[in-house]
C-alpha positions in Angstrom: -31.1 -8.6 -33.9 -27.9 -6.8 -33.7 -25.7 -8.5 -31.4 -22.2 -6.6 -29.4 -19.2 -6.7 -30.9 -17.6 -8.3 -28.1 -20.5 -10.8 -28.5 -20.0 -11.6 -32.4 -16.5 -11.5 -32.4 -15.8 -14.4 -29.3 -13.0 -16.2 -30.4 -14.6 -20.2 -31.5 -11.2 -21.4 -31.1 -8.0 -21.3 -29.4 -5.9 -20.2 -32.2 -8.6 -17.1 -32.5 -7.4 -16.1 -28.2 -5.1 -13.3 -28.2 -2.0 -13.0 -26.1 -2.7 -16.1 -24.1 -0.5 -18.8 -26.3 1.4 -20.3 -23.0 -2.4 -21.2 -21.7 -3.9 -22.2 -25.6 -0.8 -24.4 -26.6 -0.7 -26.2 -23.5 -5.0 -27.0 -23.1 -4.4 -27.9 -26.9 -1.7 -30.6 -26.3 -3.4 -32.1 -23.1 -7.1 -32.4 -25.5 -5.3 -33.9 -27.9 -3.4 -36.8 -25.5 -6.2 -37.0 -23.3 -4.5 -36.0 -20.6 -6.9 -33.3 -19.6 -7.7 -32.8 -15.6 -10.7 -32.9 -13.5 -10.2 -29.1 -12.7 -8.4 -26.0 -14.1 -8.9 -22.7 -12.2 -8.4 -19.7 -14.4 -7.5 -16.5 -13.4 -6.4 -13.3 -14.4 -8.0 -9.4 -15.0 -11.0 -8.6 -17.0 -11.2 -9.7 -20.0 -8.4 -11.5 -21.0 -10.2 -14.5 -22.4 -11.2 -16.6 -19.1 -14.6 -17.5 -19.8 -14.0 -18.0 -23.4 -11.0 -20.6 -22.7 -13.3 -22.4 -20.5 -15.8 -22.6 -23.3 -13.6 -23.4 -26.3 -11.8 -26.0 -24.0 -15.5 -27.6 -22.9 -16.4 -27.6 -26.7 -13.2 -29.1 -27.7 -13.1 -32.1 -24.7 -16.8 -32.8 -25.9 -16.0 -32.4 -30.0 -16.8 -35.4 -32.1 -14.0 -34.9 -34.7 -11.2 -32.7 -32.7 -8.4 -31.3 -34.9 -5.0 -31.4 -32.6 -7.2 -30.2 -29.5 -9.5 -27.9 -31.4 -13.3 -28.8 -31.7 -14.5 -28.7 -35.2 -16.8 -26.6 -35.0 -19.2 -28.7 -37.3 -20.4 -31.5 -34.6 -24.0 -31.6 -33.2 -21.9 -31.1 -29.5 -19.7 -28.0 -31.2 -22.9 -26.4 -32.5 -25.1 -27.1 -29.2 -22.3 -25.5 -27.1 -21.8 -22.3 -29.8 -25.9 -21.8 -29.6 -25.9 -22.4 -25.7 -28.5 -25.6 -26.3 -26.1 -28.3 -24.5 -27.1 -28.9 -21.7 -23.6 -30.8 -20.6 -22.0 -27.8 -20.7 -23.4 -25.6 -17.5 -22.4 -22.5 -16.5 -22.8 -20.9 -13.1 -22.4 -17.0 -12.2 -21.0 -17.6 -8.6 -21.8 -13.8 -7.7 -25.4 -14.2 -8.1 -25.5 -18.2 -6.8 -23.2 -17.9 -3.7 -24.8 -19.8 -0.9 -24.3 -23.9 0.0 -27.4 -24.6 -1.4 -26.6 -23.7 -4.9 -23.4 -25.3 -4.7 -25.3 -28.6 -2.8 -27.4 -28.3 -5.9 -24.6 -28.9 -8.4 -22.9 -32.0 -6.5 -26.4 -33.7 -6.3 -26.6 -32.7 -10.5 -23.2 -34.3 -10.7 -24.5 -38.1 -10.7 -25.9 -38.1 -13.6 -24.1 -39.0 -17.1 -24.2 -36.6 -19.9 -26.8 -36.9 -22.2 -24.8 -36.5 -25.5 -21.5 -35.5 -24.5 -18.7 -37.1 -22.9 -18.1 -34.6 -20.2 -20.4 -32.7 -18.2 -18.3 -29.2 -18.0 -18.9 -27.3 -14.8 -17.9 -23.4 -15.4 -18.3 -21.3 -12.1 -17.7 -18.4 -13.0 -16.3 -15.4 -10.5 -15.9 -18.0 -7.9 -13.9 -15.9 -5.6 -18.2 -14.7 -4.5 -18.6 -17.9 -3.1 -19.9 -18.1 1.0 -17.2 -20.4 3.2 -20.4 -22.6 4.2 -19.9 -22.9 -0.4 -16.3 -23.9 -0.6 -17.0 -26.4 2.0 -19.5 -28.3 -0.3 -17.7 -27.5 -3.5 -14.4 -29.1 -2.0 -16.3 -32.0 -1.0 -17.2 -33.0 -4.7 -13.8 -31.7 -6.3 -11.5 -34.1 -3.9 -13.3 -37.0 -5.8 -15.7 -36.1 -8.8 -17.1 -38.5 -10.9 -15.0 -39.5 -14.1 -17.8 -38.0 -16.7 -17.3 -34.4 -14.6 -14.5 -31.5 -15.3 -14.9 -28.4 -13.3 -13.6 -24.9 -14.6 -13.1 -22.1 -12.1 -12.8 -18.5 -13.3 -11.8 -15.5 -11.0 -10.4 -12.2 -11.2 -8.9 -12.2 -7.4 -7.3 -15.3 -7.0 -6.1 -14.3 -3.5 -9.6 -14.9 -2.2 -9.9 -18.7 -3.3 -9.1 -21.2 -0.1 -5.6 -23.2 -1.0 -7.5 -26.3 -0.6 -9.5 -25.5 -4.1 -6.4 -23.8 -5.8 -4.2 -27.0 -4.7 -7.0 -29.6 -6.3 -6.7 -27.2 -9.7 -4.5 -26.7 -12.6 -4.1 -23.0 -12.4 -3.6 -21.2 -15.7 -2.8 -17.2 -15.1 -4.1 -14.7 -17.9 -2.1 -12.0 -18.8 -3.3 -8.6 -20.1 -3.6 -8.6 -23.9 -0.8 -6.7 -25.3 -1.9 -3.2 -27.2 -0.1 -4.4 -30.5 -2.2 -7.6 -30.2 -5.5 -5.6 -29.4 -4.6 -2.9 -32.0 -4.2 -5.7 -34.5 -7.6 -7.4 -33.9 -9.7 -4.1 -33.9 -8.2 -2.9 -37.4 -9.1 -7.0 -38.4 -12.6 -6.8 -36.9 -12.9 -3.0 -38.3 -12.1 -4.5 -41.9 -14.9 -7.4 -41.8 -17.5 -4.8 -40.4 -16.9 -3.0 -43.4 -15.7 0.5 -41.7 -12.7 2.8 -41.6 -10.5 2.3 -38.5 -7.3 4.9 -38.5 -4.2 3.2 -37.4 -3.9 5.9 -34.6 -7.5 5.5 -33.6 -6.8 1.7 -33.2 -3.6 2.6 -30.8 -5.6 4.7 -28.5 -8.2 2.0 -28.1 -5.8 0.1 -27.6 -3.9 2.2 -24.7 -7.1 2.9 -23.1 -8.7 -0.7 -22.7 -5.9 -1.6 -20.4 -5.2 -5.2 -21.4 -8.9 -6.3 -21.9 -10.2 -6.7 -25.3 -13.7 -6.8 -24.1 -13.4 -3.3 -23.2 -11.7 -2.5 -26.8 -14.3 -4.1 -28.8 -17.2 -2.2 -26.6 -15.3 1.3 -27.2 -15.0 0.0 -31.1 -18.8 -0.8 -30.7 -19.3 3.1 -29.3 -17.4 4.5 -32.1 -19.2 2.8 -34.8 -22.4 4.6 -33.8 -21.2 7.1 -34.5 -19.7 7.4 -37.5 -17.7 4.8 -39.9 -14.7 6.4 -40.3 -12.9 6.1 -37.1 -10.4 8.8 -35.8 -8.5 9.8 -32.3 -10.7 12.8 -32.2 -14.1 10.2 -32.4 -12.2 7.5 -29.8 -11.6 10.7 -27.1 -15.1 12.4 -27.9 -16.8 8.8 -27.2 -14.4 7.6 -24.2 -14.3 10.9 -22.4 -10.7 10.9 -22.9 -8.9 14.4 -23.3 -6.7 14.9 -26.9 -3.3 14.3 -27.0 -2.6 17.8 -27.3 -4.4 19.0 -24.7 -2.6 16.5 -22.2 1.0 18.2 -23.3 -0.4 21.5 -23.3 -1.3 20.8 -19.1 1.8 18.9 -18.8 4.0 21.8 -20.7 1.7 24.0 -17.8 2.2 21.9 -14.7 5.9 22.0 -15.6 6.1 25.4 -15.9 4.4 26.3 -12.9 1.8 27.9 -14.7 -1.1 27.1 -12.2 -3.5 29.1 -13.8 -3.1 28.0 -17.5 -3.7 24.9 -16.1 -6.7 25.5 -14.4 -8.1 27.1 -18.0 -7.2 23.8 -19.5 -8.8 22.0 -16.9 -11.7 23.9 -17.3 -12.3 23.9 -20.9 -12.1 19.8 -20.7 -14.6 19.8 -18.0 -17.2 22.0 -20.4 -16.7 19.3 -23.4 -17.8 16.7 -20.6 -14.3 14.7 -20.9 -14.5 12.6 -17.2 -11.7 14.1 -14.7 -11.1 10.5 -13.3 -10.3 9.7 -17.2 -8.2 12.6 -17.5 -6.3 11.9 -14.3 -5.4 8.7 -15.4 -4.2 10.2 -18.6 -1.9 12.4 -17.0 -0.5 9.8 -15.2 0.2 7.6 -17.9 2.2 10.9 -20.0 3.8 11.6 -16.7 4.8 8.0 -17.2 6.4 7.8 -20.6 8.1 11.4 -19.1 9.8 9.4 -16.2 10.8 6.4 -18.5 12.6 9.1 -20.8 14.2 10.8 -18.0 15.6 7.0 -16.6 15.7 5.6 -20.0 16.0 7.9 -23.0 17.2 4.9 -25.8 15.0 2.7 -24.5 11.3 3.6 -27.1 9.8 0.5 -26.5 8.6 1.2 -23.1 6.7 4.5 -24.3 3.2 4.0 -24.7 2.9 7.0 -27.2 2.8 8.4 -31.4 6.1 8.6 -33.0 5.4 12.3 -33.3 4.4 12.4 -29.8 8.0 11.4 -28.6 9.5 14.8 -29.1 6.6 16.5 -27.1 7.2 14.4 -24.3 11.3 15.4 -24.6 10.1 18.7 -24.4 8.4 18.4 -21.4 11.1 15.8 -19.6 13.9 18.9 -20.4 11.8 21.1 -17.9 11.6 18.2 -15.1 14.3 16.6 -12.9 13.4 13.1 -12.2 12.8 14.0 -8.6 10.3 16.5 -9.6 8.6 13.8 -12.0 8.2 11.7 -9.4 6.6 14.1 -6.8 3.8 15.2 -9.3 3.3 10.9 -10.4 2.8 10.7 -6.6 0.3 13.2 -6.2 -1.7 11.9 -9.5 -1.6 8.7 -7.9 -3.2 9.5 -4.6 -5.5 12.3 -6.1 -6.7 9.0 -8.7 -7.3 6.7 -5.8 -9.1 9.3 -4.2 -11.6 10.6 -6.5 -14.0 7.5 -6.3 -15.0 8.6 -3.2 -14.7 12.5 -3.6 -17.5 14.7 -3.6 -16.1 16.8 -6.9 -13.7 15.3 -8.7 -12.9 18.2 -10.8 -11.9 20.0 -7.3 -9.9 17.2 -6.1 -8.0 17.8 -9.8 -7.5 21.6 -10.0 -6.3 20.7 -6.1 -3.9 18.2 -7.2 -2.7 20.0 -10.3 -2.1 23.1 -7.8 0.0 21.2 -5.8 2.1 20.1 -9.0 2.6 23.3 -10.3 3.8 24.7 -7.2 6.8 22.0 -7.1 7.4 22.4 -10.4 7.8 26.3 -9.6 10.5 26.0 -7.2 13.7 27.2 -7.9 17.1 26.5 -6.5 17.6 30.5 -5.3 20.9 31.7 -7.1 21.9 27.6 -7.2 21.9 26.1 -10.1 22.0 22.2 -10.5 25.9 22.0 -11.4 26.4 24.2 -8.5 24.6 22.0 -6.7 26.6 19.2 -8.5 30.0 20.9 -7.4 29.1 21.6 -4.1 28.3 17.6 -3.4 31.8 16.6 -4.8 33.5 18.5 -2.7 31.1 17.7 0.5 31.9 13.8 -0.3 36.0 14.8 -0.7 35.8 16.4 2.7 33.8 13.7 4.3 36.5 11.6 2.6 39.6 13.2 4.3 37.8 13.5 8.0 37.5 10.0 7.8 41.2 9.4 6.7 42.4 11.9 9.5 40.2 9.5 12.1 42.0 6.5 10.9 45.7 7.6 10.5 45.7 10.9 12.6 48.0 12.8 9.8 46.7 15.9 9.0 45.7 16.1 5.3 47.5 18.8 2.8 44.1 19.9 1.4 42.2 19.9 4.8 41.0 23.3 6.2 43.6 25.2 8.3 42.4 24.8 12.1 42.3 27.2 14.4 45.5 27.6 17.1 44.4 25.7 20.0 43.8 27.6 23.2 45.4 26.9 26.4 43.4 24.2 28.7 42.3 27.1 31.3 40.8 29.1 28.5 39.2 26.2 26.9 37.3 24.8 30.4 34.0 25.6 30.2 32.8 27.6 33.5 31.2 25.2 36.0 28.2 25.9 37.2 27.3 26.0 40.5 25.4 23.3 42.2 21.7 24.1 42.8 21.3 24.5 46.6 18.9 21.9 48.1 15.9 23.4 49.5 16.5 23.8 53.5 13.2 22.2 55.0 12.4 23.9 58.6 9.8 22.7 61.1 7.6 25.0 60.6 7.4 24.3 56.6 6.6 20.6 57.3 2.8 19.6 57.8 1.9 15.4 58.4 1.9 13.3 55.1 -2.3 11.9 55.6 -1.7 9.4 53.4 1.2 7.9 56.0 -0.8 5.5 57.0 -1.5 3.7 53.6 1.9 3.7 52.6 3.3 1.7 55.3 0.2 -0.8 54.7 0.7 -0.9 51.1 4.6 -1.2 51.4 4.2 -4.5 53.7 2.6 -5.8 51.3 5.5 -5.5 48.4 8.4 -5.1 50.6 8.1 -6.4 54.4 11.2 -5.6 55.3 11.7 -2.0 54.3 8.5 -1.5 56.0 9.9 -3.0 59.3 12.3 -0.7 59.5 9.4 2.3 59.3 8.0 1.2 62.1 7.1 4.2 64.4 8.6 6.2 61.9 6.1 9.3 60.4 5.6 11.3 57.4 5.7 15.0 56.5 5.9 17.2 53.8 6.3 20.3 51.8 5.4 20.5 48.4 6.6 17.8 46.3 9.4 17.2 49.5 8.4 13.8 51.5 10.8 13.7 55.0 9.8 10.1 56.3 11.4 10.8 59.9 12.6 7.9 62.1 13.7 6.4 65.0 16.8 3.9 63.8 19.6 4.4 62.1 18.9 1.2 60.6 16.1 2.7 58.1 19.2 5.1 56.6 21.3 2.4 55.6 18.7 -0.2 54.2 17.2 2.6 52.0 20.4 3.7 50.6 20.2 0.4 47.9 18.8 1.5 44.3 15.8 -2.0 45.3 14.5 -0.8 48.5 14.1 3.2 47.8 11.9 2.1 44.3 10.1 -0.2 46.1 9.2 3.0 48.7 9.0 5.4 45.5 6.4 3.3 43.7 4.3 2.9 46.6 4.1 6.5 47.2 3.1 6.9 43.7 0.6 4.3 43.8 -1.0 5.8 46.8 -0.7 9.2 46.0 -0.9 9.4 42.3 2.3 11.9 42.3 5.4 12.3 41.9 7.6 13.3 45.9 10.9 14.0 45.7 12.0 12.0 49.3 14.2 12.9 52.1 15.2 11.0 55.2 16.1 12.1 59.0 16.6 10.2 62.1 14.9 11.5 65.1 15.8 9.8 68.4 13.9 9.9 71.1 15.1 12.1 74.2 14.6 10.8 77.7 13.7 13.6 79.0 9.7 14.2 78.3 10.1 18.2 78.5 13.3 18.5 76.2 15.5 21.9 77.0 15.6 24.3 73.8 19.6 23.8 73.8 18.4 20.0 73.3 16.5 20.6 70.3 17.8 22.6 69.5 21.0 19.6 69.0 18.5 17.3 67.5 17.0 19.5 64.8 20.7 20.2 63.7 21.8 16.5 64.2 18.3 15.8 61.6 19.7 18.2 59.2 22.7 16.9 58.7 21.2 13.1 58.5 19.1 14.3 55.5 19.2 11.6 52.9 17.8 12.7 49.5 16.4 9.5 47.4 15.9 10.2 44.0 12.8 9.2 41.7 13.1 10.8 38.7 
């Protein structure tokens, strides 16, 4: 039966892991002084060898004849772990075995010896899925497991395993597989398997795997169906992946401004079925190597493209600025993180690459970029000298000539005239209703402001509250800032708005039928009391 690449080739060993030899070397050296732990935690993105590590390591702790911390291979135990017979050796998909009984299970399992090895080796694999009700029991057993036990945790999102598990663990981080490393096992793998792999096919692999060589030896897998001789133009027709060329031709576009030789390019990819989240990501990554030239022209090694790519890409980085570079990276970005949950994702594209064209259009009108250059200099120098003038008060030789000073009289600004306050007569005044509540409400908060209200009443106009009273008293206790809030808020409070209040003392007349002379007196005495408290 024809079994996966990423199946068939599985590294046996730890010198057969790729780009993990800080991890290898040291599991190696602790095998082989039997120094090993009770339990490792592995983490780390897909696959970068996690599971196998935990497998070669159970093998190799269990191995009858280990070589420097490698298992033989040749064993009953290596040969019962390589055909998945040993029973000593279990392994546990947390994502699909998350609850406490499950995990209950495995500590009761735990009591028993091995029955041919000399470990039982516990691999939990994706152990971030666990329930909490789970960590509790698996925490139990891993603060004190039996000698004959090892445990061996595997996640890709370490930030979702308690502290109390990673602190009883011997964390080991995976790093993505470098592409030289993965390009070098696919053209060894393509050699055994008998078929042609072209060097530049293996790099784009390579690129588009991301770090994980399962992914590169399942693309491989893909390309080998169909046909044996392997080529870019077979990796991008089986990935989905645009060609090379096409990507610069949208980039030379979007650079341009050329919206609608974009949108033809975009179009034309979409009819050969190449996937628009793909592509996206493609464009980013250019749009990449585009912003490492523009920050770092001598600096190759951080381009992830073809030596006869590299003078496309200075192509297109001579029509951006690096400002510009980064706008259109930013809209990629957001546009990629989008699409999983867009409706069309070829709109949200032709959208985004819209947007990108129309920045890269923009021109500096009759500016160009050493004018602009210039014209900063000599900002800067002129901030310069201000600042000098400031400190020593010397007029500087190169500063602009000021104009003569005008006399003070012609300099004054015309004063305004002071708004006239609105002149409140009797017959413009009607009785505040609300009166009452106020004085209640202001006992309450203030006693003695509201003491000195007593048989006092209020009217209004408007937005104009005149509280009228019968002391002097009230006039000078409510010209302190504490006591007019405390009668602004209430008024608020009760009212729900906003009065602008006045004050007049009213005294009472003996006589019960006042002459109009008389009030005449009063009303003008009133006026002139007229204190004004402002609330806003």
């Amino acid at each position: 039966m024809y079994r996966a690449l990423y199946r068939k080739w599985r590294p046996m060993t730890f010198d057969d892991v790729v780009s993990q030899p800080h991890i290898t070397t040291t599991l190696k050296r602790q095998i082989s002084e039997g120094k090993t732990a009770h339990a490792y935690l592995f983490t780390g993105s897909r696959g970068t060898g996690k599971t196998t590590c935990a497998r070669i390591f159970a093998k190799a702790v269990n191995c009858r004849n280990p070589h420097d911390g490698r298992p033989c291979l040749e064993c009953d135990i290596c040969r019962a772990a390589d055909n998945g017979t040993l029973n000593d050796i279990i392994e546990i998909d947390a994502a699909s075995n998350t609850g406490v009984d499950d995990i209950r299970e495995l500590r009761e399992s735990t009591v028993y010896t091995p029955e041919l090895a000399r470990y039982k080796v516990y691999i939990i694999d994706e152990v971030h899925m666990l329930s909490n009700q789970a960590w509790g029991a698996l925490l139990k057993i891993m603060e004190e497991p039996p000698e004959h036990v090892k445990f061996i945790l595997a996640t890709t999102e370490i930030h979702k395993v308690p502290l109390t598990i990673i602190s009883r663990c011997q964390r080991f981080d995976f790093r993505r597989i470098l592409p030289e490393d993965i390009k070098a096992r696919l053209l060894y793998i393509a050699e055994q398997e008998k078929i042609t792999l072209d060097d530049d096919a293996a790099t784009a692999i390579a690129r588009i795997s991301d770090g994980a060589m399962r992914d590169a030896l399942s693309i491989l897998d893909q390309c080998m169906a169909v046909s044996d001789d392997i080529t870019v133009s077979t990796v991008s027709a089986v990935s989905g992946t645009a060609d090379r060329y096409a990507l610069y031709e949208i980039l030379d576009g979007i650079a341009e401004g050329q919206s609608a030789k974009v949108l033809l390019d975009i179009d034309e990819l979409y009819a050969a079925s190449k996937d628009m989240s793909r592509l996206c990501d493609e464009l980013i990554f250019q749009l990449r190597n585009v912003m490492l030239l523009e920050t770092s022209p001598d600096n190759e090694k951080l381009l992830g493209c073809l030596p006869d790519e590299l003078k496309k890409l200075q192509e297109i980085s001579g029509k951006l600025t690096l400002d510009k570079t980064l706008s259109l990276l930013d809209i990629l970005q957001t546009t990629g993180d989008s699409m999983s949950t867009a409706s069309s994702k070829r709109t949200a594209l032709e959208m985004a690459v819209i947007r990108m064209c129309n920045i890269s259009s923009k021109r500096e009108v009759g500016v160009s970029d050493s004018a602009v250059s210039e014209l900063n200099k000599r900002i800067s120098a002129l901030e310069d000298e201000i600042e000098e003038l400031k400190r020593t008060g010397v007029k500087s030789a190169s500063a602009p000539t000021s104009k003569p000073e005008r006399p003070a009289v012609q300099e004054q600004k015309p004063q305004e005239p002071p708004k006239p306050q609105v002149q409140i007569t009797e017959d413009m005044l009607s009785p505040f209703p609300q009166w009452d509540e106020v004085l209640e409400r202001l006992t309450e908060v203030n006693p003695g402001c509201a003491g000195a209200l007593s048989e006092s009443r209020g009217r209004y106009y408007e937005n104009i509250l005149m509280i009228e009273v019968q002391s002097e008293f009230f006039l000078s206790l409510f010209k302190k800032p504490e006591n007019a809030k405390s009668l602004r808020d209430v008024v608020k409070e009760i009212t729900g708005k906003t009065y602008s209040i006045r004050a007049r003392c009213i005294k009472k007349d003996a006589s019960s039928a006042p002459k109009e002379d008389k009030v005449a007196e009063l009303m003008e005495k009133a006026r002139r009391e007229d204190i004004p408290f402002d609330i806003d």
